[in-house]
Structure formats: structure tokens, C-alpha cells
N, C-alpha and C positions, 0 to 999 in steps of 0.2 A: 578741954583738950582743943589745941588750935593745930588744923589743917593749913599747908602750904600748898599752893596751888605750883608746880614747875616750871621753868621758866617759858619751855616751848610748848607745854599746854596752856598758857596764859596769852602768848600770841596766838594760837590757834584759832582760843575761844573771843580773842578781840577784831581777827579778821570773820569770822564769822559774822559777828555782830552788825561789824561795820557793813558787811556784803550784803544781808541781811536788811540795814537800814537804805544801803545803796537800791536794793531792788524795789523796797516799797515806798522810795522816793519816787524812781520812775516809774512804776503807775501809778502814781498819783499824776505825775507830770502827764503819762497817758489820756490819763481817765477824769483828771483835776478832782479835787477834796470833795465836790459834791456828785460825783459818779461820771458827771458827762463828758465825753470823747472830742477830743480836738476834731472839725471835719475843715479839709478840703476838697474842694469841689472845683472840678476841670468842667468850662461850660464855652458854648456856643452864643448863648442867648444873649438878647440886646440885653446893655447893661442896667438899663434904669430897670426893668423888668426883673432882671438879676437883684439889684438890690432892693429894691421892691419885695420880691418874695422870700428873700433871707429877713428882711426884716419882720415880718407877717410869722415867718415861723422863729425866730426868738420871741415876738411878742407872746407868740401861744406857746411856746416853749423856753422861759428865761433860763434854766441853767445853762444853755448851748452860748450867753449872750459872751462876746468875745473872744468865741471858739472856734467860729465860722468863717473860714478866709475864700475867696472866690479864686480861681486864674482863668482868663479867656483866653479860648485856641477855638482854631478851626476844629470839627471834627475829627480830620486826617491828623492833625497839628497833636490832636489829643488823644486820640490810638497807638501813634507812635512814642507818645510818651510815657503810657501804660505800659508798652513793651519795654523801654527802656528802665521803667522802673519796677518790672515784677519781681525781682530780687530782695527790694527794697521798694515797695509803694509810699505814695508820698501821698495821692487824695484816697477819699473815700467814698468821691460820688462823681460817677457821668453824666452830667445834664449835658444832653444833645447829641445827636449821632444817627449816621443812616444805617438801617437794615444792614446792608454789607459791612459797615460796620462794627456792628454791633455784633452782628455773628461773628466775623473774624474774632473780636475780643472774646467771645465766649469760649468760640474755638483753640483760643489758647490760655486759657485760666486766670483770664483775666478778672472777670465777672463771675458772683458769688450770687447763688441762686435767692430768689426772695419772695414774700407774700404780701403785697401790699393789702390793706383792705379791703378796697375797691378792686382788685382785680378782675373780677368778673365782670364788670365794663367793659374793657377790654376786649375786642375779639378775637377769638384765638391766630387770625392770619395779622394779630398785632403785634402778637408778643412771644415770646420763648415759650416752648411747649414745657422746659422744667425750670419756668422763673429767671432765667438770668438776664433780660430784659426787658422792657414794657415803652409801647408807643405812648408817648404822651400828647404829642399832636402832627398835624399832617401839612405838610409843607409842596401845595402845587406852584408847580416852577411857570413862570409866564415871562414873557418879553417887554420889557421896561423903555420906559425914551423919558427926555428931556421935552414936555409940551412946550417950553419955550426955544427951542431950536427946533423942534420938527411939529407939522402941523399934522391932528390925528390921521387927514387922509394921507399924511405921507410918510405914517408908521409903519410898522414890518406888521403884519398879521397875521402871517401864516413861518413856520420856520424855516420852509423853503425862502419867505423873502431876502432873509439873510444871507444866503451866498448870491443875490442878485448886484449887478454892478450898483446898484442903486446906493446898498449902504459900504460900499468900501471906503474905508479908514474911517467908517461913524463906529464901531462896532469896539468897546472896553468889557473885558473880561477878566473876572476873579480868576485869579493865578489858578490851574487845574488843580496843580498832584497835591498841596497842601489843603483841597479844602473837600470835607466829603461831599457837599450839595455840587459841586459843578464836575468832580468824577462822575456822580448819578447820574447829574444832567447828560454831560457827553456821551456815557455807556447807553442812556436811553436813546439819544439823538443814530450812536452804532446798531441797535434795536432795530430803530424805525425803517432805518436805509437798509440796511441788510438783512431785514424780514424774508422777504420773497426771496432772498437766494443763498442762504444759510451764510454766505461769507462776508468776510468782513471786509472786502474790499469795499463796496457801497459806504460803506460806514466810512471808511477811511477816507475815501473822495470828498465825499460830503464835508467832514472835517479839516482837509485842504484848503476847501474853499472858503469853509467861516474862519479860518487860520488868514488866507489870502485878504481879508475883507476886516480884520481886529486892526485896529489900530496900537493895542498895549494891552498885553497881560501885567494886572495891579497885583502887587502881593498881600493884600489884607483885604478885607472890605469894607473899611473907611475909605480908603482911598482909591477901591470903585467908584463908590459912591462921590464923592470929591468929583472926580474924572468926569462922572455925568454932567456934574452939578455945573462945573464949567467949561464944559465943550470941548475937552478932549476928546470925547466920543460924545453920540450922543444916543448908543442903545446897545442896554447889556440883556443877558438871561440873569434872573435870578429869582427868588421866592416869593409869591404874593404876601406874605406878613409883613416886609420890608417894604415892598411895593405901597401896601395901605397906609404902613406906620410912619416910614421915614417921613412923609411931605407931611403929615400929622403934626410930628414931633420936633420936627428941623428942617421944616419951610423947606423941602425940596422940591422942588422943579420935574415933577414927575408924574408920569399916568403910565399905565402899563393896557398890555394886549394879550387876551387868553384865546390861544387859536383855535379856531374849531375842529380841526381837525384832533384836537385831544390834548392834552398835557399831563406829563408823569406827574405823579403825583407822591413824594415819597414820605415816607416813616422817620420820622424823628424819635429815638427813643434815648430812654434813660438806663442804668444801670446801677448796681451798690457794686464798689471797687473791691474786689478780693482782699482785702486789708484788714487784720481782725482789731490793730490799733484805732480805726475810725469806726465798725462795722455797726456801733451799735446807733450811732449818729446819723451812719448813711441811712439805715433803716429807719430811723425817725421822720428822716426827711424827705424822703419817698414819699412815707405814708403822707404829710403835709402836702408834699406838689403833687400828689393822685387824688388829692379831695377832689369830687365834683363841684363845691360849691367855689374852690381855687379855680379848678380850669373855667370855667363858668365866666370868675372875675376877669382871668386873662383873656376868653375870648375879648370878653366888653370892652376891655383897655388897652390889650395890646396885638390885637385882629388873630388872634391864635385858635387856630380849629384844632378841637380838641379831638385825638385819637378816641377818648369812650365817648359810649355810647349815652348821652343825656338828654333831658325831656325835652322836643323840642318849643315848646308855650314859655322854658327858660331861656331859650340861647340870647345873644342880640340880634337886632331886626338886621345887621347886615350877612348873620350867618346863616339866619333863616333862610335868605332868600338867595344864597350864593348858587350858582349853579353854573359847575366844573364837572367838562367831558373828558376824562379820563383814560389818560395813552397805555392802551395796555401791554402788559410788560409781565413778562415771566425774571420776577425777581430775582429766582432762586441759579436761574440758566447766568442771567444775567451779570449776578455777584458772582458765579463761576468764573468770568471772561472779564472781570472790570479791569482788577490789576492790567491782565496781560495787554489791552487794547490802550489802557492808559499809559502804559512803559513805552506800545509803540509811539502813542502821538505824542509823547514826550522827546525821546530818543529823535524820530524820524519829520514833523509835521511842526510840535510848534516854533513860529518865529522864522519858518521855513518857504513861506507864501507869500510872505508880501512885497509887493513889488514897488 
């Protein structure tokens, strides 16, 4: 006996099929035929450094090999684009980001809780109390020059030297509102001045006058860097790892100055991006860039002081011996009032000064 199948049950059952085949295309496309997850990774980090350790972790991990795409953004540059894409996420991993934030990202679901295995290196005032972030290393801001246009005795040394007539129009500065480290910086720089009288007008004067005394807000930091290199200015604020690495790496013209009176010193941390398309990838790669015997390598090669805590008979002999006085800073006060102080000196101060 032969059964016909109906005409509109026989479409039924070939859109099924096909929807069916449709779906288990795309996770494959996902996930690719050997299990492993497309990742990308929104980062700050110098690049040779960047590709450096993506290649170290397909070497210990090949099925990720040609699944791993990088984009560099500032911090700010890369918070803001998490927001824009929470609907739709596109990476799967934060490398690089200040405490403020990294909170803010948490704070709005952005960041998906995690256990690296190393965690407990970490000190607890390093990382998210339920995992959704982790310092990976510590970034003290110190004041940079050009030793071949200014001679050390007639470098800034203290922060105050910088609103002095001395350095007006030597002074290039990373564009503020896109980048997280020079938000921190300034917020901290609003800290210091307006300590003793709870307001922020100290803060605000202060930054008047290093406003009055910039010669040009750069919008990247190549082209900071560039600006030093030839005399457009000849001294910014920025991170002791750039400070060590750049004249290391690209013959730059540079010595920096760590004031004694202290220097913030901030949190660089990481994140797995709420994305369950990448999630299992980002976790992979966590666990690779939280290896102690990783951060270890990067201090040696790329001056990076590692947020955990490691032996010190391993570190290199320039981390042993670094010795950073430390501006202190009520973080948590701080990222409270970052935003709002930075909208003013945006809105009301920068570009406003110079004369």
C-alpha cells in the first residue's frame, strides 16, 4: 500500500527541514565544526603586545587559530561601544579599562560574571566582588618630556609645575573625554586640589590653568606621542608603561618625572563581554592573560606591573626595584563625580585658556 503525502504537508515538512538546516548552519558559523567560538576583543593595549599574546594563546590553544580578531579603542572609546552594542554585542572580551569603568559596565550588564583560575591573586580591592571584572595590571600616571628639548633640570617635577608660566604652550595632551586614563588622571588631579575644601572649584581652577598652558588636545595617542616626538609640545601626562616602553620600542625621545608628592596610580582591568555568541572563547582567554607565568613575561617585555600578586625572586630587576608614592584617592567617591566634573571641563574650560 502506497501513502501520499498532501501537498501542504509536504511543504510544511520541507520548510521545517530547511529552517532546521538553516539553524544548525549558524552555529556552526557560531561555534565553527570544531566547537570553538568566533572572539573579539575590544583592547587598549600596545599593539605589538596585543599580537604577541593572541598569538601565544592560539599557539596553546589552535582551534581559536583564525577566530581571533583584535579592534583598538581607548577605554572611553570602548565602553561607549559596548553600550551601543548591548542589543547586539559584537566582541567578547575587554582587555583594558579603568576601575570607573569597568564598574559603570557592570553596572549596566554589560560584563558577565567569571572565574578565572588564578583569581585569588588578585586582591579583593582589585576586582569585582561577584567576578565581573579583574585588574590585570596597574598603570602609575607620571609626567613625561622630550630630554632632547628640555634638559632634566628644566623638567616639571612636581604637578603643580605645570600651571607655572614656565611650561606654557610646551604642555600636549590626550584628548580627555575619549580616553579613560586622562578622565582618571584629571578626576584625580580634581581630588588633589579640592581635598581640603570638599568643592570642586580648586579642581576646576587648577585645570584652567593646565588648559591655559596646553598647547593642543591630540585625539589618539600616536599622535600624542608624534606631538612630543617633535616639538609641538614638549611634556604631556601619561602612564609609566608607555613612558618605559615607547623610547625602548620606537627610539623616542623621552624620560619621564614621578613626583614626590605621589601619583595616582590606576586599575587597568579586564572583563568577558556578556555575549553568549563569544562567552566561551572569552573565558578561555582570560584564563591565558591571568596566567602568572603570562603576566611575569609581560612585565619582562613590555614594563607591565602586574595587578596579582607574584613571587617577588621572579619579577624583573626593573620591577623589583620600582618605588611609586601613591596619590591617594577614594576611588569609589571619585568615579561618583568623574562623569559630572568631566562634562564640566569639557562644556566650560577645555580650549578656553589659552591665550
Amino acid at each position: 500500500m502506497k501513502f501520499q503525502i498532501p501537498g501542504s504537508l509536504a511543504a510544511i515538512l520541507i520548510l521545517s527541514l530547511l529552517t532546521s538546516a538553516c539553524r544548525k548552519g549558524e552555529s556552526q558559523d557560531a561555534a565553527g565544526s570544531d566547537g570553538a567560538q568566533n572572539l573579539i576583543i575590544y583592547t587598549g593595549r600596545d599593539k605589538d603586545e596585543v599580537a604577541k599574546v593572541v598569538d601565544l594563546f592560539i599557539e596553546k590553544n589552535p582551534k581559536y587559530k583564525g577566530k581571533v580578531d583584535t579592534l583598538t579603542l581607548g577605554a572611553q572609546a570602548a565602553l561607549e561601544r559596548l553600550k551601543a552594542e548591548k542589543a547586539n554585542p559584537q566582541a567578547g572580551f575587554l582587555w583594558g579599562g579603568t576601575q570607573q569603568g569597568l564598574q559603570q559596565a557592570t553596572s549596566e550588564g554589560l560584563l558577565a560574571p567569571s572565574s578565572p583560575v588564578h583569581a585569588a591573586l588578585i586582591q579583593p580591592g582589585r576586582k569585582d566582588g561577584k567576578g565581573h571584572w579583574y585588574a590585570e595590571m596597574l598603570l602609575p600616571e607620571v609626567i613625561i618630556y622630550n630630554h632632547d628639548l628640555l634638559k632634566p633640570e628644566q623638567a616639571p617635577k612636581e604637578w603643580d609645575d605645570l600651571i607655572t608660566p614656565a611650561f606654557k604652550g610646551k604642555i600636549v595632551i590626550r584628548d580627555v573625554m575619549p580616553s579613560g586614563t586622562m578622565r582618571t588622571i584629571y578626576s584625580a588631579m580634581m581630588v588633589r586640589q579640592s581635598a581640603l575644601t570638599g568643592s570642586p572649584e580648586a579642581g576646576y581652577a587648577w585645570l584652567k590653568k593646565l588648559d591655559a598652558n596646553t598647547e593642543t588636545y591630540t585625539p589618539s595617542p600616536d599622535d600624542m606621542y608624534f606631538s612630543i616626538d617633535r616639538g609641538v609640545g614638549t611634556v604631556t601626562l601619561w602612564n609609566l608603561q608607555d613612558a618605559l616602553i615607547q623610547p625602548l620600542k620606537n627610539g623616542r625621545p623621552w624620560s619621564y618625572v614621578i613626583p614626590d608628592s605621589g601619583v595616582p596610580v590606576l586599575l587597568d582591568g579586564v572583563g568577558v563581554v556578556n555575549n553568549p555568541k563569544s562567552m566561551q572563547a572569552a573565558l578561555d582567554f582570560e584564563n591565558f592573560l591571568l596566567e602568572p607565568e603570562l603576566q611575569l613575561q609581560l612585565a619582562k617585555e613590555y614594563y607591565q606591573i602586574p595587578a596579582m600578586d607574584l613571587p617577588e625572586d621572579k619579577k624583573p630587576e626593573w620591577l623589583a626595584k620600582l618605588n611609586i608614592k601613591e596619590m591617594k584617592i577614594d576611588w569609589d567617591a571619585m568615579s561618583a563625580k568623574q562623569t559630572e566634573w568631566m562634562n564640566y571641563w569639557a562644556q566650560n574650560i577645555k580650549g578656553k585658556y589659552k591665550k
